[in-house]
C-alpha positions in Angstrom: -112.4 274.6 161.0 -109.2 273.9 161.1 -107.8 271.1 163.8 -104.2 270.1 165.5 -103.6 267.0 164.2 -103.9 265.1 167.9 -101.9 264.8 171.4 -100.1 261.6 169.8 -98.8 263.7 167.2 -97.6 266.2 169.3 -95.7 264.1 171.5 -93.2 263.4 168.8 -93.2 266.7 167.5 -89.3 267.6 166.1 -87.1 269.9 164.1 -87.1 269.9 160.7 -84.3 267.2 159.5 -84.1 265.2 162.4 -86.4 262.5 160.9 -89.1 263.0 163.3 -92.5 264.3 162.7 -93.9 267.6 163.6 -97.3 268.9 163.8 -99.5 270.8 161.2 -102.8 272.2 161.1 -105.2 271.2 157.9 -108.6 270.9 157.7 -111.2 268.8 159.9 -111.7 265.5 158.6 -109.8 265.3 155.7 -107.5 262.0 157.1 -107.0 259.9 160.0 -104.1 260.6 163.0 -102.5 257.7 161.0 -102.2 259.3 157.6 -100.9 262.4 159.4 -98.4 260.5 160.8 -97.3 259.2 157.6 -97.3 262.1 156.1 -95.3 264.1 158.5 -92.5 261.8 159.1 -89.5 263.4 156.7 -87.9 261.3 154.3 -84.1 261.6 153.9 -83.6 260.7 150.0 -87.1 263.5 149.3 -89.0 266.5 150.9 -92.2 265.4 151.4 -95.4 267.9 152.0 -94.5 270.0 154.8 -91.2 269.6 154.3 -90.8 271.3 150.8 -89.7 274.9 151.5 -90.7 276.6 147.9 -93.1 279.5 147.8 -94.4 277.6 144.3 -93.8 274.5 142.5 -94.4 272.5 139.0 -97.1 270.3 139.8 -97.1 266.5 138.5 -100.4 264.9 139.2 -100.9 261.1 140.3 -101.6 260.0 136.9 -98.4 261.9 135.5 -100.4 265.0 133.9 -99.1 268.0 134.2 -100.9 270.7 136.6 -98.5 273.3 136.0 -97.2 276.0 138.4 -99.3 276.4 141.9 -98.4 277.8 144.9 -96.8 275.4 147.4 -99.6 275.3 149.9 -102.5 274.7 146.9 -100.3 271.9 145.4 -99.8 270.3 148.7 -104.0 270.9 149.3 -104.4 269.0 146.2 -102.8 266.1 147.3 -104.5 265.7 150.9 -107.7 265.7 148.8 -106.5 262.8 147.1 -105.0 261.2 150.2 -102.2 261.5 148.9 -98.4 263.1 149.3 -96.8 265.7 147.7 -93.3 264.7 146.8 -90.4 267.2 145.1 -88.7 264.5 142.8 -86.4 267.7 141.0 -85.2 270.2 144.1 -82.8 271.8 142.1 -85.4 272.6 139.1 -86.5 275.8 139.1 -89.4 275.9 140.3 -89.0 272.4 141.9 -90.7 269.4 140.2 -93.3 267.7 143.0 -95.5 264.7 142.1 -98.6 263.9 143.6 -98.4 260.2 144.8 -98.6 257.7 147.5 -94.9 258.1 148.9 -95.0 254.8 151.2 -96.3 252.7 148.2 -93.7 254.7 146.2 -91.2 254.0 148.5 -92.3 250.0 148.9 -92.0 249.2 145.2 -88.4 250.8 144.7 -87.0 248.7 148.0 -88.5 245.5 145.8 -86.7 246.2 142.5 -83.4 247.3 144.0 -83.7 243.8 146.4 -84.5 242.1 143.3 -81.7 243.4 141.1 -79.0 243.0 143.6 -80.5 239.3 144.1 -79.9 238.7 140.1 -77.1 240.4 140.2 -73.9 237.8 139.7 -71.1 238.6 142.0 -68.1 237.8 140.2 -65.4 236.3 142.5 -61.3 235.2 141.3 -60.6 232.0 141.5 -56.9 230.3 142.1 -55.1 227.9 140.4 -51.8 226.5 141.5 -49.5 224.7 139.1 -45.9 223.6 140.2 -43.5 223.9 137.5 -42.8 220.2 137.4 -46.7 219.4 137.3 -47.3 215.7 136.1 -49.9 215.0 133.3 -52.5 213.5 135.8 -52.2 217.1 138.1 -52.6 219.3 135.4 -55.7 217.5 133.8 -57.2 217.8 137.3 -56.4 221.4 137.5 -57.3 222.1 133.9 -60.9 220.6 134.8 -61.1 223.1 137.9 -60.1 226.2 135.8 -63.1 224.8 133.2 -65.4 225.0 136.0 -64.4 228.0 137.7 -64.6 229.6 134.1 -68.3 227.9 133.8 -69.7 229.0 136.8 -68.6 232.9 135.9 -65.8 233.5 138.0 -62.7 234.7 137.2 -59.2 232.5 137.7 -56.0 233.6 138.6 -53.6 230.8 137.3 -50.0 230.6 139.1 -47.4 228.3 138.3 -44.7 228.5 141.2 -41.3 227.7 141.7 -39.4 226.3 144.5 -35.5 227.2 144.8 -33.5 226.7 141.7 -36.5 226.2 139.4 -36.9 230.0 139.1 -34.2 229.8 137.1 -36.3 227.9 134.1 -39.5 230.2 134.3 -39.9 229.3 130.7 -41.2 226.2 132.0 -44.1 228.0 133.5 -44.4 230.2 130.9 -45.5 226.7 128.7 -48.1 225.5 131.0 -49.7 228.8 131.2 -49.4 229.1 127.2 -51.1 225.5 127.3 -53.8 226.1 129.4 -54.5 229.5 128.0 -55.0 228.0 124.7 -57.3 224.6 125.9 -59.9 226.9 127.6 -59.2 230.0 124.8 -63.1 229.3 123.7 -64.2 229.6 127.4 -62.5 232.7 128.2 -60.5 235.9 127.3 -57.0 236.7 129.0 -57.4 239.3 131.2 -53.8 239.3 132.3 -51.0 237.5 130.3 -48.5 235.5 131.7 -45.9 237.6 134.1 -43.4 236.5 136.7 -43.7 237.9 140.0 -41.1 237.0 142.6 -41.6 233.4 142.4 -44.9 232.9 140.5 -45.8 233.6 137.1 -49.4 234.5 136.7 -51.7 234.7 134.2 -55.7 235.9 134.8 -58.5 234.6 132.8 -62.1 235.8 133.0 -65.3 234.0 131.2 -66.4 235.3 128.0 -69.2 238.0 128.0 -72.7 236.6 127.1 -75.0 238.4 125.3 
């Protein structure tokens, strides 16, 4: 006999694409109102049971062995045996490729490893330096420090010496600080960007050393 899947189930019945569920008829007792749900509700990044359109399909069980070519509606059959979903993982294959597998569990496990990558993934941000061309010994030891750190801590640092009125004039004066400093932290770091004037700065960029 085959049974409506309930009047809950109905009552959110939608068009195909709209991320709502819509109602199918299957056989009695084969899962609860709360698999059909599941089941129903359309996924945007796969088709999923009802949802796949092909007339047949390459069928990939829930252990990863291959079933072969089945009509659509035996494949999908096969996985509401096992409980299961019926998920096309290659559309544009001919036929498509659908796996047999637990889609929410599926779904669950690749939300944890993208969370987890993006939370050891290191955000590198650019640091900045400011030197003034007539920087005393005592200001540039505490500015070399910060560049060590910055440099340390994986970031890059954007190293400016400016100049205030006629002290453009001597930009080879900042041209030797940056030359300094590039060469104190050259084991620290590769020059990403060498020393250039630009209006009344010259900057130079220096990012931390790749580690294998």
């Amino acid at each position: 006999m085959r049974v409506p899947c309930g009047p809950a189930f109905f009552a959110s019945a939608g068009k195909p694409g709209t991320g709502q569920a819509r109602p199918v008829f299957l056989r009695e007792g084969d899962f609860s109102i709360h698999k059909l749900w599941r089941w129903q509700v359309i996924s945007r990044e796969h088709q999923i049971n009802d949802e796949i359109r092909a007339r047949e399909v390459r069928v990939v069980g829930a252990e990863g062995e291959q079933l072969g070519i089945k009509p659509f509606r035996e494949a999908l059959q096969l996985a509401i045996d096992l409980n299961l979903d019926l998920v096309n993982v290659a559309p544009t294959a001919k036929p498509p490729v659908c796996r047999i597998m637990d889609y929410g569990k599926f779904r669950y496990e690749t939300q944890k490893k993208e969370k987890e990558a993006r939370k050891n993934q290191k955000i590198v941000d650019t640091k900045e330096v400011w030197f003034r061309a007539n920087i005393d010994e005592n200001d540039y030891q505490t500015k070399f420090r910060n560049v060590v750190k910055f440099l340390g801590e994986g970031d890059k640092v954007k190293c400016s010496v400016r100049f205030r009125g006629r002290e453009i004039t001597h930009a080879s004066v900042g041209q030797k600080i940056l030359d300094r400093l590039a060469g104190e932290v050259a084991d620290l770091c590769v020059m990403e960007r060498v020393p250039k004037l630009e209006g009344r700065s010259m900057i130079m960029i220096l990012a931390p050393k790749p580690t294998n």
